[in-house]
C-alpha positions as semicolon CSV with decimal commas, in nm:
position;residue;x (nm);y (nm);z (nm)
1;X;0,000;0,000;0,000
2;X;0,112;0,367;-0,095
3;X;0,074;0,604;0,160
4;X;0,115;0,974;0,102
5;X;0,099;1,281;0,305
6;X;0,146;1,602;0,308
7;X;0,327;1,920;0,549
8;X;0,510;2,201;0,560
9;X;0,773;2,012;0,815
10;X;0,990;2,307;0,935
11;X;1,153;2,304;1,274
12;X;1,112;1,948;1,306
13;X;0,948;1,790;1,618
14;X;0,783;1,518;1,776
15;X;0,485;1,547;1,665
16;X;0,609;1,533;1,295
17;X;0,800;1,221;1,369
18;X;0,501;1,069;1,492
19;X;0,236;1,174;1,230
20;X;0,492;1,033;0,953
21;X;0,552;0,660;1,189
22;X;0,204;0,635;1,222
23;X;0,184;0,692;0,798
24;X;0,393;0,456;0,713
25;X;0,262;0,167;0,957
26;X;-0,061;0,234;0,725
27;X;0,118;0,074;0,396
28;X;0,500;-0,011;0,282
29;X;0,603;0,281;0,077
30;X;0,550;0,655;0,195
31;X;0,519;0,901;0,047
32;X;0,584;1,298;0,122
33;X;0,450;1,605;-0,046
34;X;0,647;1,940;0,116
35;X;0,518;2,287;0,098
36;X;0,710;2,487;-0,193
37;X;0,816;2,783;-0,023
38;X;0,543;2,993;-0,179
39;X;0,279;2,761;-0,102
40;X;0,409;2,786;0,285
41;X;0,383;3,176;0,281
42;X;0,023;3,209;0,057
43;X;-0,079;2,971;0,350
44;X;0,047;3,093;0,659
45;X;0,182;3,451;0,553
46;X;0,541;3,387;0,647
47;X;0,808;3,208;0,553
48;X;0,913;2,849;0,643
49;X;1,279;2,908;0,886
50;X;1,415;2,676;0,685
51;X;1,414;2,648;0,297
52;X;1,230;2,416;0,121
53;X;1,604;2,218;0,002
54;X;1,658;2,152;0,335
55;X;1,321;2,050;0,453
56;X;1,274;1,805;0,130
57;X;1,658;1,669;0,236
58;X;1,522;1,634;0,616
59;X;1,237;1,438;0,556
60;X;1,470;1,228;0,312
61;X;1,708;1,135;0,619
62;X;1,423;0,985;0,818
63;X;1,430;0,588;0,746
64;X;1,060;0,537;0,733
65;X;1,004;0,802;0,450
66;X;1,024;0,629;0,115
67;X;1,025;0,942;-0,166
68;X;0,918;1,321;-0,096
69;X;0,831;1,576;-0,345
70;X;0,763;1,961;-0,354
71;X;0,391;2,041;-0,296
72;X;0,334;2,352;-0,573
73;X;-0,044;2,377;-0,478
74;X;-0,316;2,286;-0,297
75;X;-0,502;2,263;-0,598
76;X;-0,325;1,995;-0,709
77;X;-0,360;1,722;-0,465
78;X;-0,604;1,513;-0,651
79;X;-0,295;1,512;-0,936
80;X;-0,071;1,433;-0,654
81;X;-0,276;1,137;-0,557
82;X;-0,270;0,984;-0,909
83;X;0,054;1,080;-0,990
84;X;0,213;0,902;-0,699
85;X;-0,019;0,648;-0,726
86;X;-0,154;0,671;-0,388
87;X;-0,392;0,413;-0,133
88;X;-0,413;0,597;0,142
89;X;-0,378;0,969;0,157
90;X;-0,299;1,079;0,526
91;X;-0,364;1,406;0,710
92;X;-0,345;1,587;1,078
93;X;-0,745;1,551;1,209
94;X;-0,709;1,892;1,223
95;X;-0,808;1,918;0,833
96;X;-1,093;1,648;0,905
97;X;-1,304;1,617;0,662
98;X;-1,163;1,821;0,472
99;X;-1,012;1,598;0,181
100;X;-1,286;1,373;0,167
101;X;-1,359;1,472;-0,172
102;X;-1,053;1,265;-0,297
103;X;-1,250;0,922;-0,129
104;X;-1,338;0,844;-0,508
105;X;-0,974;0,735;-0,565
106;X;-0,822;0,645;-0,242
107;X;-0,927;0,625;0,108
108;X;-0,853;0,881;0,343
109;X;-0,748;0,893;0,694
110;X;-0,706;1,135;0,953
111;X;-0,434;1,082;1,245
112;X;-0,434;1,274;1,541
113;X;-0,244;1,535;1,588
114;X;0,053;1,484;1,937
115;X;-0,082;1,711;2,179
116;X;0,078;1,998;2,291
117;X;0,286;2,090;2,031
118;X;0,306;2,316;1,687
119;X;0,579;2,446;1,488
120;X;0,401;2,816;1,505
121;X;0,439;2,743;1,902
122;X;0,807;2,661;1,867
123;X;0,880;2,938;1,673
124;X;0,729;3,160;1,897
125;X;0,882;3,067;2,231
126;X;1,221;3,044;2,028
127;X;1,171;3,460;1,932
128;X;1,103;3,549;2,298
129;X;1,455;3,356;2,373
């Protein structure tokens, strides 16, 4: 089973590690879209700390992660899906519901998020250092 998933995955934590175990444990090959820069910024209105080269190589290092790729566009995750062939596409529950539309050509789960912890959070406490 192909898994995919998609994140921004800057200032890696915990809860990262754990969304992307829990992925993979869902098929044998995973999959990992990363937010282009822009995308990252037309989302959140600031700039990942790191750049998207080192993010992609990042999420390479980690053993469970089979292949990652840029993520240009929300728009395109239904082409994402096909492209990559995927099963299963994977997201934090807090987009529930929220890709259900792509149900017609894979199944799609949900994970909980790890408590406690956000990379917006990090950053913050971080700037008041």
């Amino acid at each position: 089973m192909r898994v995919i998933t998609f994140g921004t995955f800057d200032v890696l934590h915990i809860g990262h590690i754990n969304i992307l175990e829990r992925s993979k444990a869902l098929g044998n090959y995973l999959i990992v879209g990363v937010s282009s820069d822009e995308l990252n910024f037309s989302k959140k209105k600031r700039f990942p700390v790191y750049s998207q080269d080192q993010r992609i190589k990042i999420i390479q290092s980690l053993k469970f992660v089979n292949e990652v790729f840029i993520e240009e566009s929300l728009e395109l995750k239904r082409h994402y899906l096909k492209t990559y062939s995927a099963n299963i596409l994977v997201m934090g529950d807090d987009w529930s519901s929220k890709f259900d539309e792509f149900k017609d050509i894979c199944e799609v789960r949900y994970l909980e998020r790890t408590p406690s912890i956000s990379t917006t959070e990090i950053i913050e406490i971080v700037k008041k250092i």
